[in-house]
N, C-alpha and C positions, 0 to 999 in steps of 0.2 A: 243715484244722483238726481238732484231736482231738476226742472228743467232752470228755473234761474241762476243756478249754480253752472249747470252748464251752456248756459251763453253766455256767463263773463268769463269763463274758462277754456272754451272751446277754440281749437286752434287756429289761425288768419287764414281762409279759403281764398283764391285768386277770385274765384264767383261766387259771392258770397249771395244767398240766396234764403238766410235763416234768419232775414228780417221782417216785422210785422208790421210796419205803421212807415211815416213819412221819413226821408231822411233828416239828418237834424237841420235845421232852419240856418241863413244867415245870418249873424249879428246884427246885419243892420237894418230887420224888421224890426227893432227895436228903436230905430231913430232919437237916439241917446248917447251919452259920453257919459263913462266912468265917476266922472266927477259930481253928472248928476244924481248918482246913489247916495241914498242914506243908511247909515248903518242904523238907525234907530230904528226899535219897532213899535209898530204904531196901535197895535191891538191884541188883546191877552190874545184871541180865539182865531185872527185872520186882521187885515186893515180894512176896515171897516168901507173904505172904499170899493175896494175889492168884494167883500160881504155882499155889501149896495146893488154890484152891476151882475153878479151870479143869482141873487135872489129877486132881480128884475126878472133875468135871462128866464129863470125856471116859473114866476110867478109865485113867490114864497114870500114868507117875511125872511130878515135876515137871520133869527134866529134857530132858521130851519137851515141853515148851510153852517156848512165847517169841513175849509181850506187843511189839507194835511198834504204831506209830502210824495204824492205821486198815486196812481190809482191802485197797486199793491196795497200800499199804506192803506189807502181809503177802504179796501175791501174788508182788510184786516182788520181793523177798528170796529166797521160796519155789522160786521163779524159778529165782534163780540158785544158790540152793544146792543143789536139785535135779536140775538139768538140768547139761549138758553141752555147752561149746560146740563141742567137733568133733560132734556127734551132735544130729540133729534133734528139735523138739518138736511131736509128734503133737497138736494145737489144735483142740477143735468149732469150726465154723462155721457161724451167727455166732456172735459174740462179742462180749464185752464187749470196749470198742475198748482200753482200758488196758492189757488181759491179751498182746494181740498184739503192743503196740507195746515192751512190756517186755521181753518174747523176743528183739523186733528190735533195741533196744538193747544187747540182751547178744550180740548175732551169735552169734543160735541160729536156722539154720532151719527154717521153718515148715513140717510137713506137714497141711493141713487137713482135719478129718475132718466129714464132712457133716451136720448137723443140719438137713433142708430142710424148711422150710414144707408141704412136699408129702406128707412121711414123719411129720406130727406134730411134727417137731422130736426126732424116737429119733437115737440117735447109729447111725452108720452102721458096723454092725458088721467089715464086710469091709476097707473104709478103715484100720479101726485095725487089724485083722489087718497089712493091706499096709505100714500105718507100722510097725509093731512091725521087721518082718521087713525094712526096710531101715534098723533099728539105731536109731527112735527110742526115748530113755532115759526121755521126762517126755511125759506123758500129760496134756493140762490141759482139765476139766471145768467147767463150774458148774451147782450144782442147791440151788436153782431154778436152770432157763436163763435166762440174761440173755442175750437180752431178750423170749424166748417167755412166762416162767413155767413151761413142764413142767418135771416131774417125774421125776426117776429115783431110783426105790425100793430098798431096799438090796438085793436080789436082781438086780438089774442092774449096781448098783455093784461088788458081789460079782465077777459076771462081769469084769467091767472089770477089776480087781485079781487077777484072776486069770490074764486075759490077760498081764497086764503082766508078773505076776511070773514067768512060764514065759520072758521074753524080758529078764529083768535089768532089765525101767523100771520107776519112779513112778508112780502114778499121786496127780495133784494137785489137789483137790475144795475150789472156792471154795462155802460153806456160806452165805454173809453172807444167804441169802433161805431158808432150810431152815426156820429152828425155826420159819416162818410154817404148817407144812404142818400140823403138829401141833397149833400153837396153832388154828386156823380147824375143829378135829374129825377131822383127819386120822389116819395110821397116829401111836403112839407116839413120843418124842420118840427120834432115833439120828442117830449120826456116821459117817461113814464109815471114821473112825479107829479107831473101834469094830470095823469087819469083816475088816480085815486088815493088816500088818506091812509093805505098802509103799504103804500111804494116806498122804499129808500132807493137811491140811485146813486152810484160814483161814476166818478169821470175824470178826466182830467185834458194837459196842454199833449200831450205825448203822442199816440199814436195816429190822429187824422192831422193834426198843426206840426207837430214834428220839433214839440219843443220839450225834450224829455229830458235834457239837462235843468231845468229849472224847475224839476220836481213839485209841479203846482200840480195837485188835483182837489177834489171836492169830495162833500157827499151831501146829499140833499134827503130831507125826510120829514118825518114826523118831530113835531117841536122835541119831545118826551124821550124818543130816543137817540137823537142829537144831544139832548143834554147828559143822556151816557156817555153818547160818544165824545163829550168832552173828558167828564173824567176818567177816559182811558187813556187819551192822547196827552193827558199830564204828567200820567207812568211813562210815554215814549218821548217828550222834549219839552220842552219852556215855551219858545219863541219862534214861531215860521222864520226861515234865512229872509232878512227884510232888502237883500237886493231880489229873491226872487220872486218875491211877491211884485214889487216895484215891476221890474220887468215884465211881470204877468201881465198888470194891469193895463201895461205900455203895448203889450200883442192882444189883449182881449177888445183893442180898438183897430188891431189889424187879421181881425177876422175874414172882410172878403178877400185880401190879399194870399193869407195863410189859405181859407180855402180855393181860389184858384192854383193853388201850384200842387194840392190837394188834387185836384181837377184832372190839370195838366199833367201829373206824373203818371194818374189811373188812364188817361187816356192813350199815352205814349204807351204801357205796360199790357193792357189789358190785349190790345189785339195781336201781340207777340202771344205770350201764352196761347189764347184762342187756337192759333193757327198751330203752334205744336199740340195742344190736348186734341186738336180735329186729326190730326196726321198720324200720333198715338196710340192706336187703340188698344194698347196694352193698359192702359188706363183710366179711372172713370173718374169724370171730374163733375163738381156742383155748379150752381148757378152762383154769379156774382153779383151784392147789391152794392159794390162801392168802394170794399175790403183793399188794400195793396197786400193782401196775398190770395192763394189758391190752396186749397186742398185734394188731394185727390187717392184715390186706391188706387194700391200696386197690385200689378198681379198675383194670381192667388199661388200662393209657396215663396215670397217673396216678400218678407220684413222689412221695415223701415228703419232697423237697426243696420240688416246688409246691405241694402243702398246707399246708406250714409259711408258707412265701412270702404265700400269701395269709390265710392266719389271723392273722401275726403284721400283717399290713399294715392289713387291712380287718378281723378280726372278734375283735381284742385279744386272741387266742386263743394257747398256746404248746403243742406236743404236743415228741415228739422224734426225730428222723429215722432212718427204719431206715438210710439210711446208715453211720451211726458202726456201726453192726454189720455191714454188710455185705450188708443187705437194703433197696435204696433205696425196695421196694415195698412197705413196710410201714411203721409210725409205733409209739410205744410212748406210751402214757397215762396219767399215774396216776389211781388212784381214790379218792386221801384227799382231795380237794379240798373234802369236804364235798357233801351232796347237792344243795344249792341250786346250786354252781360248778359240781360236775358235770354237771349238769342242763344246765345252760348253756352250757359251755364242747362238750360232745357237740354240741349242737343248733348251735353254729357249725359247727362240722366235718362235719355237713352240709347249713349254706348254702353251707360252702368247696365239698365236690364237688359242688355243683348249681354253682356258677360254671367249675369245672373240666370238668365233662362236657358 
């Protein structure tokens, strides 16, 4: 089972603890009525409005962005406009399990570059040397890592896009958990698109803004391969949903508001957790640049398949299986749940491993 498969399948936890990004937003950051939607759309590729203020955002022209339906979408696409199917895709692992399985669909394969629990979760610089130089073209990243949370700062990105470009690849940087680093006091806000000419990058409203019913994401790039990735995205639909673009444009002016409550939920979240991963020490937890979730290792003999097993059964508990990424000995957490949930939902997770050990 995928993992996207199984979170719109997976059954309603009292503490639900298997979410990754903001809650969904109000309606009424959108400061609109119904009626002022238009059903018309306004532009073959995105509304050109919209175009205007992402290709400010990023410093591009606008024909280097193109709006698609959510950062899946964008990856997928990115994917294959990108990459090459006689030529392999250089992939950290783990991974987000979407990212892999999109490549496998396109029969591209997969050379895996090491992100290990062991190392921080650094990308394993030797690896991608070795991928490069047996001809992989597309480089695929994400930062935040999904589903660590580190970080990788633009002087390491740098590096990366510099690798690549000595060896004719891509490099392809899923951003959808980035602007968290910034908003939570971090370095400055930056793109990767920003640092060099064979960056592509997606993103989208979803997981730091919290607006992931309106299926607006991005991808930003090289003019040349943007113009693929239009005509891929002609085989997947016609016309972007012209209320959600509207909408978009209407929150992409209520960004310091979206990210204060951004802010505000990491803030309320983050020192719950803290104080159970410090009192834990059955478990080893990373550092946080921003993420609303946690990942962490489980004791050793002890699967993230049977903590989920027994949370979801005996202590209405839901976390999310390092499995779907590729690490069965680790679990991932959110920490929006509010601090009373989290509170809670932590402290079953460890009556689970007192019945597990």
């Amino acid at each position: 089972m995928s993992y996207l498969h199984w979170s719109k399948t997976r059954p309603f936890a009292k503490y639900n603890l298997a979410g990754s990004g903001v809650p969904t937003a109000d309606a009424a950051t959108f400061d609109t009525t119904l009626s002022a939607i238009t059903m018309s759309s306004k532009g073959a590729y995105g509304d050109p409005v919209l175009l205007e203020i992402l290709a400010n955002r990023y410093g591009v022209h606008p024909d280097q962005v193109l709006p698609v339906p959510g950062t899946s979408m964008a990856n997928f696409v990115a994917i294959a406009a990108a990459g090459k199917s006689d030529h392999p895709v250089a992939m950290e692992s783990p991974v987000y399990d979407p990212i892999t399985l999109s490549s496998q669909f396109l029969n591209m394969p997969i050379v895996p570059l090491s992100r290990s629990p062991e190392n921080g979760f650094l990308l394993n610089q030797d690896e991608l040397a070795n991928a490069l130089a047996k001809g992989a073209k597309l480089v695929v990243v994400t930062n935040l890592h999904n589903p660590s949370g580190q970080y990788l700062d633009a002087e390491t990105i740098s590096k990366i896009a510099a690798q690549c470009r000595k060896n004719g690849a891509t490099l392809l940087v899923d951003e959808v958990y980035l602007d968290a680093v910034h908003i939570v006091g971090g370095p400055s806000w930056w793109s990767g698109v920003t640092l060099a000419d064979n960056i592509v990058i997606t993103n989208s409203l979803t997981k730091v803004y919290g607006l992931s019913g309106l299926r607006c994401g991005w991808i930003v790039g090289p003019a040349a391969i943007l113009d693929r990735a239009r005509e891929i995205v002609n085989l997947l639909h016609v016309d972007l949903p012209t209320p959600s673009s509207e909408l978009a444009l209407r929150a992409l002016g209520q960004f310091p508001a979206l990210e204060a409550r951004h802010r505000a939920i990491h803030e309320a979240g983050q020192p719950v957790y803290l104080r159970w991963a410090n009192e834990e020490k059955r478990i080893r937890s990373y550092p946080n640049f921003g993420a609303l979730f946690e990942c962490f290792k489980l004791p050793v003999g002890v699967t993230s398949d049977q903590i989920e097993a027994v949370l979801v059964s005996k202590y209405e508990t839901q976390v999310v299986p390092g499995r779907f990424f590729g690490i069965p000995d680790h679990v991932r957490v959110s920490t929006a749940a509010g601090p009373a949930d989290l509170a809670e939902g932590l402290a079953r997770i460890s009556q689970a491993l007192d019945d597990l050990i």
